[in-house]
N, C-alpha and C positions, 0 to 999 in steps of 0.2 A: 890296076890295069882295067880297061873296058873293054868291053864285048857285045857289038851291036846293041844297044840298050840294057845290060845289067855290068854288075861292077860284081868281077869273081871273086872268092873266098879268100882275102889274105889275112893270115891273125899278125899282127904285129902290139902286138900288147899284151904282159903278162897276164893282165884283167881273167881271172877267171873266178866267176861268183854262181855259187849253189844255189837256184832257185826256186830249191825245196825251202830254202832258211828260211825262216818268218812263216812260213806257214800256220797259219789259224783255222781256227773250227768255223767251218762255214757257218755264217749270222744266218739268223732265223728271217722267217718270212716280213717284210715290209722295211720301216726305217731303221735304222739300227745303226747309230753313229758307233767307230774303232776309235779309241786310242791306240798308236801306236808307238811301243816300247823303243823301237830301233828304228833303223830304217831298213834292216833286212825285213820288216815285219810291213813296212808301207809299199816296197818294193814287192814284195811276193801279193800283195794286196791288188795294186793297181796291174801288174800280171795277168793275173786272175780276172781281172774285168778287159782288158785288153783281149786274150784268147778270147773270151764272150761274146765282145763285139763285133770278131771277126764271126762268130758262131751267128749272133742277131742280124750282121748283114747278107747272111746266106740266109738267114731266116725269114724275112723281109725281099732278099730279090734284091739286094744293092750292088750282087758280085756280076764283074762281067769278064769272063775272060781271068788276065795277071791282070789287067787293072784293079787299081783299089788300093789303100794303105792308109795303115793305123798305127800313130807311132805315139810311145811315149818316151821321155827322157827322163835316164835314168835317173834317180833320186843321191845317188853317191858319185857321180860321174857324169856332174850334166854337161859335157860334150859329147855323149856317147846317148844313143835313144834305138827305144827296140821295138823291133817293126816286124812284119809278115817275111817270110821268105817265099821268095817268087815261084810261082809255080804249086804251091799246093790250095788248093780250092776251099774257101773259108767256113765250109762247113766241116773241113779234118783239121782247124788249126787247134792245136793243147798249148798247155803254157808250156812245154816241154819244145815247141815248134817255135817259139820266137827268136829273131836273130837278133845279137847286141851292134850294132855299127857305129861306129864314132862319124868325128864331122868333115873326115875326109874322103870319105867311104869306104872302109874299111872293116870287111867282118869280121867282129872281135871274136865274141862265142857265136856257136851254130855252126852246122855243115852245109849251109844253101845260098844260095846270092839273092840277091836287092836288087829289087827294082828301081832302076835309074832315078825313073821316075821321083821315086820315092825319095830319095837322096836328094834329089837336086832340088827337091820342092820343099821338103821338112827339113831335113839341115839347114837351110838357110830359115826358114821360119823361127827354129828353136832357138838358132844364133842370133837371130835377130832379136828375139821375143823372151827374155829371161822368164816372162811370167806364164807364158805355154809351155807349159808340161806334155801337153794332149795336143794331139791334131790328128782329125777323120775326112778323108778324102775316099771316092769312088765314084763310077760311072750310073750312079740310079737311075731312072729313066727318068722321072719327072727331074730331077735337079738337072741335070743335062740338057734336056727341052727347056724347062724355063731359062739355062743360061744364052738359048740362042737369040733371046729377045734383046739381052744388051742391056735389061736394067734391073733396079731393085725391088723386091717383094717390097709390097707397099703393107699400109696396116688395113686391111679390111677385114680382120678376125680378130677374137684374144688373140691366140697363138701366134698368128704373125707378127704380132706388138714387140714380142719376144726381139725380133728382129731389128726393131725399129733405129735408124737412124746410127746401129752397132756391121752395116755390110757394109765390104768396099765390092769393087767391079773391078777383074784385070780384065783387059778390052784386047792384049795384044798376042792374042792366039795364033801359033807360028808352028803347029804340030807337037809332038810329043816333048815333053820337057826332057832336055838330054843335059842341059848345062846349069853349072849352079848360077851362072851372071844370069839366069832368068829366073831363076829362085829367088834371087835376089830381089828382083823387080817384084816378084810375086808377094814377095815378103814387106815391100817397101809399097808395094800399092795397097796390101793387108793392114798397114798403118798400127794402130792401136784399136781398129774394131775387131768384133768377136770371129766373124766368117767372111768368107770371102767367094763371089760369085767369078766362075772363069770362064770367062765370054766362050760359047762353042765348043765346053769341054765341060762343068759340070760344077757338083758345089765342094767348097771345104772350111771345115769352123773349128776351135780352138776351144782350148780350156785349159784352165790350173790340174782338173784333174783329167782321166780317161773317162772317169763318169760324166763329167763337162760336156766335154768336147764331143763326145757318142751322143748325148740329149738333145745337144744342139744340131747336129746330123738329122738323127730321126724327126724332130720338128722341123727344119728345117723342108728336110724334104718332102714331106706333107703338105709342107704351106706353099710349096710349090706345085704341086696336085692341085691344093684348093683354089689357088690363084688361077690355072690354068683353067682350071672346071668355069671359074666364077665368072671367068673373060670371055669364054665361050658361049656364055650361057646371054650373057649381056652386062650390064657397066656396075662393079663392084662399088661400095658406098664406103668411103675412102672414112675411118674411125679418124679424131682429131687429133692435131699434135699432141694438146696438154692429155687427154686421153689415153691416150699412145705409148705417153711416155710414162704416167703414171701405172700403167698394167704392165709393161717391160719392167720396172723395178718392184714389181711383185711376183712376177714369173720367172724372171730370166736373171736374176740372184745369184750368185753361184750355189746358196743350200736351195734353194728351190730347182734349180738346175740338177744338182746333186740326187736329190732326193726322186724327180721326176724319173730318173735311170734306175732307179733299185727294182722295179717292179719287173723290168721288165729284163733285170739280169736273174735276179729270183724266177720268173720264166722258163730262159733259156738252160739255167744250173739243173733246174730241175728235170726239162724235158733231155739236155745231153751233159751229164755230172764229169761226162772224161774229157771235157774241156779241159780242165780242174789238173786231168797228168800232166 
């Protein structure tokens, strides 16, 4: 059932998972690759940085309002993917706060409802996209300003190399996403690149993991600052294709991608640990 843009609490599935199980001793400062045993133990992991990220984007100034959403799909039930519950502000989210919803929308575990939004845009993404695990969507202010120009971050930095030639652009902005048939499109203009620019509303990028998908966020939306500063200021020197593309497969890798987010969840762990309940 809907309710003016959230979809209310129905459990219609046994599914009930402990995610305390897999719990590890938090890794020590810097890189620090897991093997994981199970997949209670990759589940309670990507958890773990999921709550984080919604902690890093309060951290950083990405929250605005219920906008915003960070979803991952679950590792033993991937039509089912676990996202923020609407309404609590992303510097109180714990892993203990995330809600499980499948791809009909439907709250499996948790006591709170989902954002429409969120449903109609990621659900169809993850159905789409078997190889997205992650997807980080919000209203930050630079990624929103630069979506209102209608085109793609070009390379005029390293960092935005990162980008290169991996954004799509959806152009057909029609207000708040309420239906998944625009999810769809959303998902279907996202293609096979990594992020995707939404013309008049803001940015959203992808990844195999939450550490992915989050790196490419916070880069992203920086290079969208630096663009805007660079444009303002006078006419940015446009780095080369072969250039371009050569520094993109040195940066934006997925273990360089990976690795680029540990520091800065080692960070946030450190300055608020009861992410972590």
């Amino acid at each position: 059932m809907v309710l003016r843009g959230i979809y209310t609490m129905t459990n219609v599935s046994p599914i009930k998972i402990d995610i305390s199980d897999g719990r590890l001793p938090l890794k020590g400062k810097g890189l620090e690759m897991t093997e994981f045993a199970n997949v209670a133990e990759l589940r309670r992991n990507q958890l773990e940085k999921l709550a984080a990220g919604f902690r890093m984007f309060a951290h950083f100034g990405f929250n605005e309002g219920v906008a915003g959403h960070i979803t991952l799909r679950d590792p033993e039930f991937p039509d089912h993917f676990w996202v923020n519950p609407l309404g609590v502000h992303f510097s109180q989210i714990s892993v203990s706060d995330l809600i499980l919803v499948n791809h009909d929308g439907k709250v499996i575990q948790g006591d709170k409802d989902v954002n429409v939004a969120a449903f109609a845009i990621h659900s169809r993404l993850h159905a789409a996209r078997p190889d997205v695990n992650a997807a980080a969507h919000s209203h930050s202010i630079y990624g929103r300003t630069f979506s209102t120009l209608g085109k793609p971050l070009d390379p005029i930095s390293q960092d935005a190399c990162a980008f290169y030639e991996t954004q799509a652009i959806y152009k057909d902005f029609s207000g708040v996403v309420e239906e998944v048939d625009e999810g769809d499109e959303i998902a279907k203009t996202l293609g096979d690149n990594k992020v995707i620019i939404l013309q008049n509303h803001g940015i959203l990028t992808t990844g195999p993991s939450v550490d992915i998908a989050l790196w490419f966020y916070m880069s992203m939306e920086r290079c969208c600052q630096a663009q805007l500063m660079a444009e303002a200021a006078g006419d940015p020197i446009i780095i080369s294709h072969d250039t371009a593309i050569k520094t993109r497969g040195f940066i934006a890798n997925d273990i360089a991608a990976w690795a680029s987010y540990q520091p800065a969840f080692d960070m946030i762990v450190k300055k608020e640990p009861d992410l972590l309940d």
